[in-house]
C-alpha positions as CSV (number, residue, x, y, z in Angstrom):
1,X,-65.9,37.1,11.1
2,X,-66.8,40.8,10.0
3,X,-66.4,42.7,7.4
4,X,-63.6,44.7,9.1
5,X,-62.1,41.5,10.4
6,X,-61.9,40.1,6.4
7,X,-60.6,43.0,5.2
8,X,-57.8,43.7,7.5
9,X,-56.7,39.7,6.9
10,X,-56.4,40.6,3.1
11,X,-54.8,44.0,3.8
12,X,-52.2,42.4,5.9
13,X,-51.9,39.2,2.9
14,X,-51.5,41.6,0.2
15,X,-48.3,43.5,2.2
16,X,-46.6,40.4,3.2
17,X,-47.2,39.1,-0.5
18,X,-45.8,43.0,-1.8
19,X,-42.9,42.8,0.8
20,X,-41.9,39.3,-0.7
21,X,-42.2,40.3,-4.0
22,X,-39.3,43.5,-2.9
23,X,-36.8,40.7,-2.2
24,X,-37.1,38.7,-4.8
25,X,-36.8,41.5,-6.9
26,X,-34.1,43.1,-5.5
27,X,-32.5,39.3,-5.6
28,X,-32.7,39.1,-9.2
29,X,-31.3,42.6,-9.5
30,X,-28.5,41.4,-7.9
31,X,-28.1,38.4,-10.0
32,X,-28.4,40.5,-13.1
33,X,-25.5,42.6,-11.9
34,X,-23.4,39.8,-11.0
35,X,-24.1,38.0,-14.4
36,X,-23.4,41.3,-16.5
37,X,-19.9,41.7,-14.1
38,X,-19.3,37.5,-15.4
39,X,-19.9,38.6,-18.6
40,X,-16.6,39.5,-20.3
41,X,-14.9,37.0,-18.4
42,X,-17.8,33.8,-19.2
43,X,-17.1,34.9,-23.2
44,X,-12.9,35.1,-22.4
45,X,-13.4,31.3,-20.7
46,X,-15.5,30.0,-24.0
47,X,-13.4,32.2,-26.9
48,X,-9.9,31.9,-25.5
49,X,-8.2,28.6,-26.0
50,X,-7.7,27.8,-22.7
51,X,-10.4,25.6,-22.2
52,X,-10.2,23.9,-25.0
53,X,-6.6,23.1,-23.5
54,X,-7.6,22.0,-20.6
55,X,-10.0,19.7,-21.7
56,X,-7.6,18.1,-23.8
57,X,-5.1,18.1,-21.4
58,X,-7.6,16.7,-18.6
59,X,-9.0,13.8,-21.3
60,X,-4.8,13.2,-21.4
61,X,-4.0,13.0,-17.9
62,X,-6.9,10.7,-17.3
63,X,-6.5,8.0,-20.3
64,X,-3.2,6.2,-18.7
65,X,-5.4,5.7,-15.9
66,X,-8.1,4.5,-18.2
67,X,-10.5,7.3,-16.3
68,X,-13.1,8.6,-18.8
69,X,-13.3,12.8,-18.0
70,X,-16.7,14.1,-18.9
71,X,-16.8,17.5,-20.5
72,X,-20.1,19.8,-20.0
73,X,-20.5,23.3,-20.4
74,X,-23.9,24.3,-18.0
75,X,-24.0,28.2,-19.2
76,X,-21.1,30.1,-18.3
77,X,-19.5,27.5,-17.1
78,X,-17.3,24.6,-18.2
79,X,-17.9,21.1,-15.8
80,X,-15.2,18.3,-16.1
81,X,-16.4,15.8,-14.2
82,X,-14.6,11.7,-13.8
83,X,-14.9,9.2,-10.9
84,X,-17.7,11.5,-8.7
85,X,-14.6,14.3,-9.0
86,X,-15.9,17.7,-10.9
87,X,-13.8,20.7,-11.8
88,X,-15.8,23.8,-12.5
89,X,-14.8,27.0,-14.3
90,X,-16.9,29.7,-12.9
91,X,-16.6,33.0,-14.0
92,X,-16.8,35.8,-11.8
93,X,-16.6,39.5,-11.8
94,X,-13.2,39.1,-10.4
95,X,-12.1,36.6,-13.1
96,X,-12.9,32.4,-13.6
97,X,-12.2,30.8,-10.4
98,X,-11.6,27.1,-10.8
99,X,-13.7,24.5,-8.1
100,X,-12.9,21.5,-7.1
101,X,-15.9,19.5,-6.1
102,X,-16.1,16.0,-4.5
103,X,-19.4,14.9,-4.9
104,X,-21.3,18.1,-4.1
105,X,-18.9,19.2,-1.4
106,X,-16.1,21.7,-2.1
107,X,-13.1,21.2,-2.0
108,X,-11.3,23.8,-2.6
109,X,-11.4,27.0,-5.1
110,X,-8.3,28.8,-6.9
111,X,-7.9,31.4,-9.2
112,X,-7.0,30.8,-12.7
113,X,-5.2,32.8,-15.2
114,X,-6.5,32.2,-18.9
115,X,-3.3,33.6,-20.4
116,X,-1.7,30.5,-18.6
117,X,-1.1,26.8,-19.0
118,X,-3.9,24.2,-17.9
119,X,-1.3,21.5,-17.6
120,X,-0.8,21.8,-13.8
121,X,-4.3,22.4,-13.5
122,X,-5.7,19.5,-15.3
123,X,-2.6,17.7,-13.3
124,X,-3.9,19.1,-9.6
125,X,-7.6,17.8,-10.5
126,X,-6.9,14.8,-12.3
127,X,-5.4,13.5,-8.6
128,X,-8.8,13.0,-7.0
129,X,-10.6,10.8,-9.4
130,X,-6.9,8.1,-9.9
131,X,-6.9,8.2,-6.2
132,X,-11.2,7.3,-6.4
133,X,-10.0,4.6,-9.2
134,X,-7.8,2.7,-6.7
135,X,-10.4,2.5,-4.2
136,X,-12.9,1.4,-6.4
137,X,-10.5,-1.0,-8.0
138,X,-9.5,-2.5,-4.6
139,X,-13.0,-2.6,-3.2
140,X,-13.8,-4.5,-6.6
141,X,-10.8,-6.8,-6.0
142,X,-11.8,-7.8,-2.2
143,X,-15.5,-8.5,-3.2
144,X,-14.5,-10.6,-5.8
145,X,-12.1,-12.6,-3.8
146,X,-15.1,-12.6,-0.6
147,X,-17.4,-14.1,-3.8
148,X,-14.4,-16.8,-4.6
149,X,-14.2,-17.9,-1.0
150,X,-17.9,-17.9,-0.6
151,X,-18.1,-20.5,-3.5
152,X,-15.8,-22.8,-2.6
């Protein structure tokens, strides 16, 4: 290979590298805005008493059920998380938006008012992991009674 040859290879390396390096700046600019936008309402989701409520509300719902809600906050936002069933308070520069998460798969997002009460909230959410419950409980049930009858 010739001189020329090398150096236009490394001429052509160094813009694809400087053209990559654009993006990913421009990406984190945008991610900067967004997180400055989150702000106000991030510190209004962790200062207001709203989630405290809800946490207490959620730990509530579930202990009839005897379903054990983990609480996490991961940044900005606040986690609840019981049965493979999560509940995330994302804020937003729009607000906090509350998802619902099965697994990793959405289920559904709503918007939540922080002046309001988390009863029906905590209520709405605590639904997925009592319904998860009964079909672990009855899958439990029929394996023990397939181990019974196995035995004998």
């Amino acid at each position: 290979m010739s001189f020329l040859d090398n150096l236009e290879n490394n001429l052509k390396a160094l813009e694809s590298r400087d053209e990559g390096g654009l993006e990913e700046s421009a990406r984190r600019d945008r991610e900067r805005e967004l997180a400055v936008a989150a702000a106000p309402w991030a510190e209004r989701l962790k200062s207001e008493p709203f989630a405290q409520n809800l946490m207490q509300q959620a730990t509530l719902v579930g202990r009839p059920h005897r379903i054990k809600v983990n609480l996490m906050w991961m940044g900005t936002t606040l986690r609840l998380e019981a049965r493979g069933h999560k509940l995330e308070m994302r804020p937003g520069p729009k607000g906090v938006t509350a998802v619902f998460l099965k697994g990793s798969d959405e289920i559904k997002q709503q918007p939540v008012d922080l002046s309001g009460d988390p009863r029906k909230l905590a209520a709405d959410w605590i639904n997925g992991p009592i319904e998860q419950k009964r079909i672990d409980d009855a899958q439990a049930a029929l394996a023990s009674f397939d181990d019974a009858e196995t035995e004998a």
